[in-house]
RODO-2510 file (C-alpha; in nm, 4 decimals, decimal comma):
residues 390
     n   res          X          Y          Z
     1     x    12,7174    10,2951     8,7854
     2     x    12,5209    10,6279     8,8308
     3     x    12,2143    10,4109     8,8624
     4     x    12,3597    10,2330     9,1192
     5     x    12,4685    10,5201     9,3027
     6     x    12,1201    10,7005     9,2871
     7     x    11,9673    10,3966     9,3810
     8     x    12,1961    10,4582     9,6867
     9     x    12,1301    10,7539     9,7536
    10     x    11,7281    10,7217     9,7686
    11     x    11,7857    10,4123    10,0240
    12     x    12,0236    10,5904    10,2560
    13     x    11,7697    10,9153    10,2733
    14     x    11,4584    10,6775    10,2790
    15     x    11,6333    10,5322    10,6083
    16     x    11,6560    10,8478    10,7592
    17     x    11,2409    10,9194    10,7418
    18     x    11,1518    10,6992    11,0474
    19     x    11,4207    10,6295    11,3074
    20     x    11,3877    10,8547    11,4757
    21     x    11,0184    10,7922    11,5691
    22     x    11,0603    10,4339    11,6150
    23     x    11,3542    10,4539    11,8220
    24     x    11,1298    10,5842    12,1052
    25     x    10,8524    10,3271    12,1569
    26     x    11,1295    10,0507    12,3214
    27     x    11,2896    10,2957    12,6304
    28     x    10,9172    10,4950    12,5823
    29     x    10,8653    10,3887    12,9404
    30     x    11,2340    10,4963    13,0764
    31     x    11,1880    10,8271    12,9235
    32     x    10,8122    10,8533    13,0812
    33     x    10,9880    10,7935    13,4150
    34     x    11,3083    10,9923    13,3962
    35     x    11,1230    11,3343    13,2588
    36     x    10,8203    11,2815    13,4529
    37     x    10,6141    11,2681    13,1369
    38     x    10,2451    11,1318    13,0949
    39     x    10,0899    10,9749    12,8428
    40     x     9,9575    11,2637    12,6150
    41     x    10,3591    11,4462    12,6779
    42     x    10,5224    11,1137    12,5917
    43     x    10,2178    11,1005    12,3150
    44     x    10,3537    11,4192    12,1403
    45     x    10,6960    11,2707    12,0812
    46     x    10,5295    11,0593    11,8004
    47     x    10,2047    11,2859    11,6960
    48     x    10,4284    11,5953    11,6806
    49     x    10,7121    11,5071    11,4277
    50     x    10,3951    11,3291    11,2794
    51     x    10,2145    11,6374    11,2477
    52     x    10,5043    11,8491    11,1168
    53     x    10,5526    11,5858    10,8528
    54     x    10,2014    11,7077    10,7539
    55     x    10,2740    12,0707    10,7957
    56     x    10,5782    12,1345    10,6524
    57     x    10,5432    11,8523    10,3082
    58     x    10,3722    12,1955    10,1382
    59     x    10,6789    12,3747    10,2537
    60     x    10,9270    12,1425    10,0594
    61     x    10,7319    12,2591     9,7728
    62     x    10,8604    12,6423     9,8316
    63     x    11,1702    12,5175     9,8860
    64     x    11,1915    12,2712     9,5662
    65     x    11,0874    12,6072     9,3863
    66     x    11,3977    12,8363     9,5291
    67     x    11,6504    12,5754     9,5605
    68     x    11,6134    12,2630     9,3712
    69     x    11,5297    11,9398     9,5167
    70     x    11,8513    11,8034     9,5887
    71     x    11,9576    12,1099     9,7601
    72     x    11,6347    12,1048     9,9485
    73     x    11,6858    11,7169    10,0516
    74     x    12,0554    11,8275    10,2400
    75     x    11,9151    12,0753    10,4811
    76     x    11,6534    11,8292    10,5568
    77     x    11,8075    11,5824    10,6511
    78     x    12,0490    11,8243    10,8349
    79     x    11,7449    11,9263    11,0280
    80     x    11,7129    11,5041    11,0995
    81     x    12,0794    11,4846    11,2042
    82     x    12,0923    11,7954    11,4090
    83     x    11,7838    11,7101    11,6454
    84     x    11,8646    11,3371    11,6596
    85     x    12,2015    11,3943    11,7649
    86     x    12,0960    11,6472    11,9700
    87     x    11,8598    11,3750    12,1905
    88     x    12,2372    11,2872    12,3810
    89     x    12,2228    11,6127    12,5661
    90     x    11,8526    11,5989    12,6626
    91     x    11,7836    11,6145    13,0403
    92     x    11,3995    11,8090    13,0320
    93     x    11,1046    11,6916    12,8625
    94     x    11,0328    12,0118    12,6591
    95     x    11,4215    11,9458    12,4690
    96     x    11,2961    11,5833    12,3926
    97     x    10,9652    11,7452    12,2846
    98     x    11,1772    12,0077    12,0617
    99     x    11,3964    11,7377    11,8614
   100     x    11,0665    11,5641    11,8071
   101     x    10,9382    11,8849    11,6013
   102     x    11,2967    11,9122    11,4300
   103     x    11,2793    11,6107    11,3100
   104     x    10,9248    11,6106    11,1862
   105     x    10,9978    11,9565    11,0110
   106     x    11,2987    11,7304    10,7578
   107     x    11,1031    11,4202    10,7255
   108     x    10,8284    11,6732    10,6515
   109     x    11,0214    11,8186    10,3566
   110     x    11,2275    11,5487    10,2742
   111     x    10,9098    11,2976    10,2006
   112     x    10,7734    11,4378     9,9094
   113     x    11,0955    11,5706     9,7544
   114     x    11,1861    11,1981     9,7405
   115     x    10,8862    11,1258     9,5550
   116     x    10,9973    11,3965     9,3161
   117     x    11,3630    11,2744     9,2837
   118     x    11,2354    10,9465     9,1553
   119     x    11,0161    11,0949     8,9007
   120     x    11,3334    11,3102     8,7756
   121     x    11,5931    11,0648     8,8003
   122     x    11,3734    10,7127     8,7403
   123     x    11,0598    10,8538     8,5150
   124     x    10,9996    10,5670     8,3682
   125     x    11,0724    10,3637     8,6131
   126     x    10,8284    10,3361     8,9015
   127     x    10,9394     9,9930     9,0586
   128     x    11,2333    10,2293     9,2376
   129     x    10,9969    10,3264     9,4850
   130     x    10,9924    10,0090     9,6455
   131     x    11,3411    10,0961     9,7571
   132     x    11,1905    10,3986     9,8836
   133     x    10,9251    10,2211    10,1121
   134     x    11,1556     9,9052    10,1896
   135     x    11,4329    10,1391    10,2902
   136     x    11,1506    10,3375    10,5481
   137     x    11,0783    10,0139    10,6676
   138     x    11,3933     9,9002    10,7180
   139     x    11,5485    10,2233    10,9000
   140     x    11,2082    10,1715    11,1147
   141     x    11,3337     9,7876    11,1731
   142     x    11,6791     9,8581    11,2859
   143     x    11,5681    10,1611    11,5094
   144     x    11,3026     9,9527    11,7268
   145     x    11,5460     9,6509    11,7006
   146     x    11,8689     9,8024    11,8192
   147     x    11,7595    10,0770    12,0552
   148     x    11,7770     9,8496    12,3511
   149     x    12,1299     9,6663    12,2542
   150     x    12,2584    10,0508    12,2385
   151     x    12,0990    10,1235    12,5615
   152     x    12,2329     9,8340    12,7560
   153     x    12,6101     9,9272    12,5606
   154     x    12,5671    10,2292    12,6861
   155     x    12,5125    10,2272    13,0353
   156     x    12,1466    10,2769    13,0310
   157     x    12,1818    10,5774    12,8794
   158     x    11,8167    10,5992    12,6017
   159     x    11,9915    10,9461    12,5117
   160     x    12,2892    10,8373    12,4098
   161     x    12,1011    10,5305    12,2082
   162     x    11,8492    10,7523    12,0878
   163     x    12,1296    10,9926    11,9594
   164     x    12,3428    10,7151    11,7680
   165     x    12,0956    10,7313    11,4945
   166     x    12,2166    11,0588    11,3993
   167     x    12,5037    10,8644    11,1858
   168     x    12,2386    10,7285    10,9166
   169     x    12,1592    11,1512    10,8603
   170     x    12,5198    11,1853    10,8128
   171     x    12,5686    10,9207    10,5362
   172     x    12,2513    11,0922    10,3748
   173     x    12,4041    11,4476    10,3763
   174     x    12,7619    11,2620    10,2318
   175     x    12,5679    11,0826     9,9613
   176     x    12,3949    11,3912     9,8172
   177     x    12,7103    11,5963     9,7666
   178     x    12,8338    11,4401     9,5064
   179     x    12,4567    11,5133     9,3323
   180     x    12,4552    11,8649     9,4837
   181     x    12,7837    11,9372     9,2925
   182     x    12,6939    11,7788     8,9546
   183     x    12,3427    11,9649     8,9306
   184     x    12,5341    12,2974     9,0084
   185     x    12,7592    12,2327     8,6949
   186     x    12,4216    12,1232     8,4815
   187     x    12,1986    12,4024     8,6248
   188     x    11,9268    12,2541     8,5339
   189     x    11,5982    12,4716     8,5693
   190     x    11,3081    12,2752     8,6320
   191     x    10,9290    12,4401     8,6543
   192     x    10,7863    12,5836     8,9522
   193     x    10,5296    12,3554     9,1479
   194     x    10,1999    12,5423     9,2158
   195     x    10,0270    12,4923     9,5800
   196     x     9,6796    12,4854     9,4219
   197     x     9,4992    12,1557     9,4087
   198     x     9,3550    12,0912     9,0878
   199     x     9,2364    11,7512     9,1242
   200     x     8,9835    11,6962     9,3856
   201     x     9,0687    11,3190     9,4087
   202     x     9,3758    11,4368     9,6254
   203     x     9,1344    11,4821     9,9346
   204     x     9,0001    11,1203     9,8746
   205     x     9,3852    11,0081     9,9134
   206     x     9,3896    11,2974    10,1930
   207     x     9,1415    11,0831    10,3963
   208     x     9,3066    10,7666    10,3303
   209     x     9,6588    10,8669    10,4533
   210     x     9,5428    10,9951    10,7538
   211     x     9,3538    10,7180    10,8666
   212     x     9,6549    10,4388    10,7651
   213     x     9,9100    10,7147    10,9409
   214     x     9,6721    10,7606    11,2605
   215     x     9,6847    10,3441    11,2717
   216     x    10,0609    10,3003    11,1985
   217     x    10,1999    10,5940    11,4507
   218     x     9,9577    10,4905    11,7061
   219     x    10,0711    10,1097    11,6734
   220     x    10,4060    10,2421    11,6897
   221     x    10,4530    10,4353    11,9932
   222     x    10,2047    10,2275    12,2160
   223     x    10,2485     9,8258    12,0941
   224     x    10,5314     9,8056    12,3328
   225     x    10,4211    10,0063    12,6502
   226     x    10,0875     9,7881    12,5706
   227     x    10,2578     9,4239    12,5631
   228     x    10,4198     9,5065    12,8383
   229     x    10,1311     9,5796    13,0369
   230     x    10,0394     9,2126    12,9536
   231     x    10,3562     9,1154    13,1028
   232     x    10,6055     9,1308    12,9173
   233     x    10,9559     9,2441    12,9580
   234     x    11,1470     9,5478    12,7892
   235     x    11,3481     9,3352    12,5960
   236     x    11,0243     9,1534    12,5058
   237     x    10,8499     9,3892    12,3983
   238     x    11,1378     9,5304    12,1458
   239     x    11,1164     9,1781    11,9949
   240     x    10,7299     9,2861    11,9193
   241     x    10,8531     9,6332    11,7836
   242     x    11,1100     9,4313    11,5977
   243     x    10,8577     9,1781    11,4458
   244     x    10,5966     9,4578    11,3368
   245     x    10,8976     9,6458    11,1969
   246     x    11,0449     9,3583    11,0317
   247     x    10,7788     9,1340    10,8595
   248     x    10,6486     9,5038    10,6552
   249     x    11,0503     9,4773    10,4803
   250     x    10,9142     9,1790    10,2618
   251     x    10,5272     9,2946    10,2161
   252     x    10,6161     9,6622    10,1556
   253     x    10,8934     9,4854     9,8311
   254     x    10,6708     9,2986     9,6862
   255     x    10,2988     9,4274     9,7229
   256     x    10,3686     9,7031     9,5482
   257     x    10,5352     9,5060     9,2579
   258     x    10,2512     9,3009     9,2526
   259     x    10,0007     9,6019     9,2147
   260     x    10,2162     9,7314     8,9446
   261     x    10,1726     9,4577     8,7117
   262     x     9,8132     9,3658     8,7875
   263     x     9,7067     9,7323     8,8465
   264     x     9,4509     9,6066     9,1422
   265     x     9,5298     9,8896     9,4156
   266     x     9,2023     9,8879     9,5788
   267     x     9,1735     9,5141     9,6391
   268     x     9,5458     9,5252     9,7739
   269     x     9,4503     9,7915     9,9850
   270     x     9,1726     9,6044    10,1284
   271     x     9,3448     9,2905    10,1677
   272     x     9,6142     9,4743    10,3839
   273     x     9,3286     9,6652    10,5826
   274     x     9,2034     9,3478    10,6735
   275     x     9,5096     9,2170    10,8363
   276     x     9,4906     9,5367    11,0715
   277     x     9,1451     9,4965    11,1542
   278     x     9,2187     9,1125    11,2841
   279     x     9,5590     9,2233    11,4979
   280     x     9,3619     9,4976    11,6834
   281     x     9,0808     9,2206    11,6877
   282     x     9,3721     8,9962    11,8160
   283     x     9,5206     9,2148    12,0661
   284     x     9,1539     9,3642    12,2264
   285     x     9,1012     8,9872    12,3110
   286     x     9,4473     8,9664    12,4886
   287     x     9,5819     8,6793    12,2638
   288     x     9,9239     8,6114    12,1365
   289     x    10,0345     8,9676    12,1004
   290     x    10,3027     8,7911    11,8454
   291     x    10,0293     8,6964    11,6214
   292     x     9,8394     9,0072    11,6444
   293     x    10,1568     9,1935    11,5258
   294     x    10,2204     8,9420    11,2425
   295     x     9,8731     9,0545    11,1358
   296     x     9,9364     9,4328    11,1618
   297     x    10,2947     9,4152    11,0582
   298     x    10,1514     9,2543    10,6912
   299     x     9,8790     9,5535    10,6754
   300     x    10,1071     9,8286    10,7725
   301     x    10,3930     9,6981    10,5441
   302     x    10,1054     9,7035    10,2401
   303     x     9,9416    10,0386    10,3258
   304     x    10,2485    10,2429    10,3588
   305     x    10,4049    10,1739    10,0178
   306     x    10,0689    10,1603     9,8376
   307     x    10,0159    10,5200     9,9606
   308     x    10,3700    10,6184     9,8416
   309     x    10,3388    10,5172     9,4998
   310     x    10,0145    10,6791     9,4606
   311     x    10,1377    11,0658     9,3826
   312     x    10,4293    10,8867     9,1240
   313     x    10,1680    10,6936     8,9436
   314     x     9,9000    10,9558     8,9158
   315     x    10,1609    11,2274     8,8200
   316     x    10,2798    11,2953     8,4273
   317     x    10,5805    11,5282     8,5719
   318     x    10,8280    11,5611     8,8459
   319     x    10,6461    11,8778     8,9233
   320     x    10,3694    11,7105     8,9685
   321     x    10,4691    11,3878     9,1695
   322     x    10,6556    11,6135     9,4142
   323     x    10,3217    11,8507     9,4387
   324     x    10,0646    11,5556     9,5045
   325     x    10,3093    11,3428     9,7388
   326     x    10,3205    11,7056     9,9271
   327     x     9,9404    11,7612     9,9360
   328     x     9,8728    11,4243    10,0261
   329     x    10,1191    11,3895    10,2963
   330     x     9,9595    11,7319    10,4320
   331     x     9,6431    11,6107    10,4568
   332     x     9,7212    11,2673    10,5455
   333     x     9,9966    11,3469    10,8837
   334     x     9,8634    11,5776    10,9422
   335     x     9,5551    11,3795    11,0486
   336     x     9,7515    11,1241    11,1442
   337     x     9,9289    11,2627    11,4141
   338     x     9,6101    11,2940    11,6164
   339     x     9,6087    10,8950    11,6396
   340     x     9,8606    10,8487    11,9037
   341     x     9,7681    11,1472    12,0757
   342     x     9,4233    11,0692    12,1090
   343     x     9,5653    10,6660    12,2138
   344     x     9,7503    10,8114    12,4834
   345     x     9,4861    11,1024    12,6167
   346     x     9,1937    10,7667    12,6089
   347     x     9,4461    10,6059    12,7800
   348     x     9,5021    10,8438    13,0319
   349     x     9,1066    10,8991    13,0424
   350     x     8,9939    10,5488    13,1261
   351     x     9,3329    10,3919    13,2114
   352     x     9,2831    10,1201    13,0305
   353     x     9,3954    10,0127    12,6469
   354     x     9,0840     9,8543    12,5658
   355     x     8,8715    10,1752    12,4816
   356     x     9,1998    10,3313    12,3098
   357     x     9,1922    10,0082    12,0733
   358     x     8,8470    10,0262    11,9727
   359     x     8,9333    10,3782    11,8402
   360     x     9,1976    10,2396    11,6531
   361     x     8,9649    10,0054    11,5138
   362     x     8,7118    10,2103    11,4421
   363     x     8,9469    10,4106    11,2250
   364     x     9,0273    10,1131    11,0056
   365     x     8,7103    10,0545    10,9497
   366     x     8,6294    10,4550    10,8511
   367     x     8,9783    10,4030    10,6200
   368     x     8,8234    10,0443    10,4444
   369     x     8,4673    10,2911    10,3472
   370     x     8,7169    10,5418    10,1890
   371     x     8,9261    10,2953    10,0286
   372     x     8,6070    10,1374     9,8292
   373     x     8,5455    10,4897     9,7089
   374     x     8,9137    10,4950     9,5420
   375     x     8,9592    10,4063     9,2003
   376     x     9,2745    10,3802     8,9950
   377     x     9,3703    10,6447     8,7604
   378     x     9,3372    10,4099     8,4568
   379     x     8,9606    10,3258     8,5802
   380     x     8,8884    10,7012     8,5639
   381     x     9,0171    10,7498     8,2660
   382     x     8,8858    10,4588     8,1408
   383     x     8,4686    10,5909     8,2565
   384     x     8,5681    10,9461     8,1119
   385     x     8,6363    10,7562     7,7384
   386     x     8,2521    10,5487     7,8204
   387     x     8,0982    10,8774     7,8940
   388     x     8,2195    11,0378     7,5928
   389     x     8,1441    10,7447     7,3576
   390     x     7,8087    10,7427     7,5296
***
């Protein structure tokens, strides 16, 4: 039953990490118009919380140090309830712009202390953190998919449907007391994580998160605005968000699973950056945009939990699974968040999404060099054993 209930409890946070992101890129173009906001302003209500998930992911190692992680995991996603619910009450673009870095600063912390409360709870058992990446994907799903039935129940009001996801923080914060209250009666100690970086391969991973977060948060916040200026409708263009959203909930189970038991990251990762390249390929020659998505929906829902599992599987301890999920997500958002602001300044530059696009692209391609460079722990360890036979 405790299994069960842990189990639980890392879904309901893992929902939390991206909703309030995602919820933006459907009424993107009704907040543009109703705060008088441009493309790089509206571009910094993705690469900011982006950026701060960067930024602050070495901070939840300090905190994991004074307080514990599941301590550490309520006030983050307090943090995430607080500034989502707070989006109801927003009337200026500089409040929308402020709950965007509240909300980065607890998915900052709360990301790698996740990582870490597998390892302690589920050591042995690294197939759990496909519930971690399904439930991102899915809170990601939900948020693009029902932003615009909340906006048309509520009067046309994107702050009020922006706000409502404020009540997936508050089951979050519920869950954990229950935890919060049993560790207090075990006081367990556990061993303080060090900021140093010991192993240098955590700049190669570095370099690969930021590139696959640059290309997800830029898809994100402009694959909407950008269908539409094909054509479409709002409500057509959420069907996009909710197809890119929705096809990753089956690819981000069951990739992973599959490079557990063959132990074939790199081709995986490949594979998946492939089906990125052809949607940008797809959408830079104006074909079915519903294709094109299908195509980056499958690479996106690959990359993401591949990346996750990396710091679990390379670690020995929780201390260190929570310290190289931190270092990596540093590095990696906070590279990332430059993608979608450097989508929306091109965009601005040339008015057009075409040279924006081939950025994107060329950033896959610059993330497909550094993913041939990677190599699986196992392979390492396996070339140190040949060198010292040799």
């Amino acid at each position: 039953m405790r299994v069960i209930y842990l189990i639980l409890v890392i879904f309901v946070l893992s929902l939390n990490l991206r909703p309030s992101i995602t919820s933006l890129g459907p009424v993107l173009d009704l907040i543009q118009i109703d705060l008088e906001m441009n493309s790089v302003t509206a571009s910094l209500l993705t690469s900011l919380p982006v950026f701060c998930m960067g930024l602050f992911a070495l901070f939840s190692i300090q905190m994991n140090n004074r307080l514990g992680i599941e301590k550490s995991l309520l006030i983050a996603i307090v943090l995430i309830f607080i500034a989502t619910l707070y989006r109801g009450f927003v009337s200026e673009s500089w409040q929308l712009i402020i709950t965007a870095l509240i909300s980065g600063v607890g998915i900052g912390i709360a990301g790698p202390l996740i990582s870490g409360f597998i390892k302690k709870h589920f050591p042995q058992n690294l197939s759990v953190t496909s519930v971690y990446s399904v439930a991102m994907v899915i809170g990601a799903s939900i948020a693009a998919s029902f932003t615009i039935p909340l906006l048309n129940r509520f009067n046309e009001s994107w702050q009020i449907a922006l706000s409502s996801w404020s009540i997936l923080a508050l089951l979050g914060a519920l869950l954990l007391l229950p935890i919060l209250i049993t560790e207090k009666i075990k006081d367990t100690k556990t061993k303080n994580i060090s900021l140093k970086i010991t192993n240098q391969r955590v700049y190669l991973f570095m370099a690969f998160f930021g590139c696959m977060a640059a290309i997800f948060y830029s898809i994100t916040a402009w694959l909407a605005p950008f269908v539409q200026s094909m054509g479409m409708n709002q409500a057509q263009s959420g069907f996009i968000l909710t197809l890119f959203t929705a096809i990753q909930i089956p690819v981000s189970f069951f990739i992973p699973l599959i490079v557990v038991k063959t132990g074939n990251r790199k081709l995986w990762l490949l594979i998946c950056s492939i089906s990125e390249l052809i949607g940008i390929l797809l959408l830079l020659g104006y074909y079915s945009p519903w294709i094109a998505t299908i195509f980056l929906g499958i690479g996106a829902g690959g990359l993401f939990p591949l990346a996750l599992v990396i710091p679990i599987e390379e670690a020995n301890t929780i201390e260190e699974a929570t310290s190289w999920s931190a270092h990596m997500q540093f590095g990696g958002f906070t590279l990332g968040a430059l993608g979608p602001l450097l989508f929306g300044y091109t965009l601005d530059v040339f008015h057009s999404y075409v040279p924006a696009l081939v950025i994107v692209l060329a950033i896959i391609c610059m993330m497909m060099m550094i993913i041939l460079k990677m190599e699986n722990k196992s392979n390492e360890e396996n070339k140190s054993l040949v060198k010292v036979e040799g």
